[in-house]
C-alpha positions in Angstrom: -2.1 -2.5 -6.6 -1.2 -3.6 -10.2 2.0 -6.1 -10.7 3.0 -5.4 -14.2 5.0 -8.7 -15.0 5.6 -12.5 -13.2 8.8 -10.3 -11.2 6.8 -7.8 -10.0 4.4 -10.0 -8.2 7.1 -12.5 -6.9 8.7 -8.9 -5.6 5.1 -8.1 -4.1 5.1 -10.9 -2.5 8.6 -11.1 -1.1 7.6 -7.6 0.3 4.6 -8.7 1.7 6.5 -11.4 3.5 8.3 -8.4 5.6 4.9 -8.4 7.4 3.9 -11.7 8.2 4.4 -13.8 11.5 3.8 -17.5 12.4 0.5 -18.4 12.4 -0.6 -15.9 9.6 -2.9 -17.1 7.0 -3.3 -15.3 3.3 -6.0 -16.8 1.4 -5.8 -16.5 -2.3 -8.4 -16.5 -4.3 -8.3 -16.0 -8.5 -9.0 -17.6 -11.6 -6.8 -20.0 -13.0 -3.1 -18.7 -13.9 -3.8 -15.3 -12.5 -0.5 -16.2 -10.3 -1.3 -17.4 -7.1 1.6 -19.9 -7.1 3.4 -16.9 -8.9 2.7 -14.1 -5.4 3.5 -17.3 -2.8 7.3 -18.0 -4.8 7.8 -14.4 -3.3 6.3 -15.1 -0.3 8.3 -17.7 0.3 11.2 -16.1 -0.7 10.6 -13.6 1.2 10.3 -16.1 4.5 13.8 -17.3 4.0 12.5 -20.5 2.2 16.0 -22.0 0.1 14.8 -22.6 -3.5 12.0 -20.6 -3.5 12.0 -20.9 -7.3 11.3 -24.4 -7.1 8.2 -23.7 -5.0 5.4 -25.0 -7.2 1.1 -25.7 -7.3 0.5 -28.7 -4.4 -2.6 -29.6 -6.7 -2.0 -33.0 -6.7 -0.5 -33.7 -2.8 -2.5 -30.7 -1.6 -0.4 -29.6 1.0 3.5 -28.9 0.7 5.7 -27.5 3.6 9.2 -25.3 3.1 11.4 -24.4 5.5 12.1 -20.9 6.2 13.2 -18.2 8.4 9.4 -18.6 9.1 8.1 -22.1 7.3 5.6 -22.1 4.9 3.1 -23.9 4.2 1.2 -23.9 1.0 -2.2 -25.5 0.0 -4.0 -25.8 -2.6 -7.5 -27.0 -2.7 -8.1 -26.7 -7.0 -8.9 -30.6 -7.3 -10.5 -30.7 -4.1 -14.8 -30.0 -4.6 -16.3 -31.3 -0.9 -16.3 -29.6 2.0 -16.1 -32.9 3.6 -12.8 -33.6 1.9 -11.2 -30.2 3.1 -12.4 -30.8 6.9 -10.3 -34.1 6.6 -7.2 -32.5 6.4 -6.6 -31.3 9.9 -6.1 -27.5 8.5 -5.8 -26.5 12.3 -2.1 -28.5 12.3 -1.3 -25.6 9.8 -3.2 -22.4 10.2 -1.8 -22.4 14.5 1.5 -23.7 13.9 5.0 -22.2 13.7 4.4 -20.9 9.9 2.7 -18.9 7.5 -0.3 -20.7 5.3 -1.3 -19.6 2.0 -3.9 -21.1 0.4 -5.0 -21.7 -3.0 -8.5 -21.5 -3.8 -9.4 -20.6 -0.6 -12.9 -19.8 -1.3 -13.1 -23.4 -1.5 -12.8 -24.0 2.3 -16.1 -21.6 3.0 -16.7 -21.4 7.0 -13.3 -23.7 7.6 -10.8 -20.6 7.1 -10.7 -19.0 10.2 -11.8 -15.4 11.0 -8.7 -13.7 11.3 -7.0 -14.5 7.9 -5.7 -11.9 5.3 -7.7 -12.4 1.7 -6.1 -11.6 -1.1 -7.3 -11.3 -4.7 -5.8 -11.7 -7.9 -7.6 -10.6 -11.4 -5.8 -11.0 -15.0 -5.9 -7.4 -16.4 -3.7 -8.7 -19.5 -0.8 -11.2 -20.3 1.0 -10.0 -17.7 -0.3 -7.1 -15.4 -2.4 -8.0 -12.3 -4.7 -6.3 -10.2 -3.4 -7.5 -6.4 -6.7 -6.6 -3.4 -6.0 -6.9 0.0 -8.4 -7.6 2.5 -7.8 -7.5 6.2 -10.3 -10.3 8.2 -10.4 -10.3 11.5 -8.3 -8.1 14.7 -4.9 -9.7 13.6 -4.9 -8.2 10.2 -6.4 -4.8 10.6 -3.8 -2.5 11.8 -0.8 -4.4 10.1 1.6 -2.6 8.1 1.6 -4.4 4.8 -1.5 -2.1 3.8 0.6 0.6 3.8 2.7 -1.3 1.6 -0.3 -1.5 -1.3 -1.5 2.1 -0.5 2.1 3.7 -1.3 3.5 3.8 2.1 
């Protein structure tokens, strides 16, 4: 799917939202400002979260949690290089809780994201259009709806 501008991906991700349940996790993985924070301010949204525009990067605490119809909680691992550092976290608190986790640089975490996850990918086509991949891992994600959602319903 291709977002054409910032509102289109915070709509794509509101949308995808629709589809997810506690205890989903979405791994995002892009270059820099390809709009991962961007796609989860619609995700949140789109959980109910209050103030979803003031959803911004963890970078620096990592880890922040918003209440929601479903809560979210969003991590980003950008500053964070060792695995070591990542396994310290306690990720498991998150990914089987009462929420939704989305994670930033999620390639970053290797064998700690768990099997069943949904991956999706995020490439800069120009200033403001983005190429959005889904990818269904595991029994959880493979016959959900939200690919129906990216194909054209």
């Amino acid at each position: 799917m291709i977002t054409k501008s910032a509102r289109e991906t915070i709509e794509f991700g509101k949308d995808l939202a629709k589809h997810l349940k506690p205890k989903d996790i979405v791994a995002l993985v892009g270059e820099l400002g390809c709009g991962k924070t961007t796609l989860t301010k619609g995700i949140a949204e789109g959980l109910g979260v209050k103030n979803a525009n003031y959803v911004n990067s963890p970078s620096f605490v990592l880890i922040r949690e918003y209440k929601g119809r479903i809560n979210l909680y969003h991590l980003d691992f950008y500053r964070l290089d060792k695995l070591t550092d990542i396994e310290a976290l306690g990720l498991e608190e998150y990914f089987y809780s009462d929420g939704v986790s989305v994670i930033e640089w999620a390639e970053k975490l290797k064998d700690l994201l768990p099997k069943d996850h949904l991956s999706i990918e995020i490439a800069i086509i120009d200033k403001n259009s983005r190429q959005i991949t889904l990818k269904a891992s595991g029994k959880r994600y493979e016959s959900r709806t939200f690919f129906k959602m990216v194909r054209g319903k």
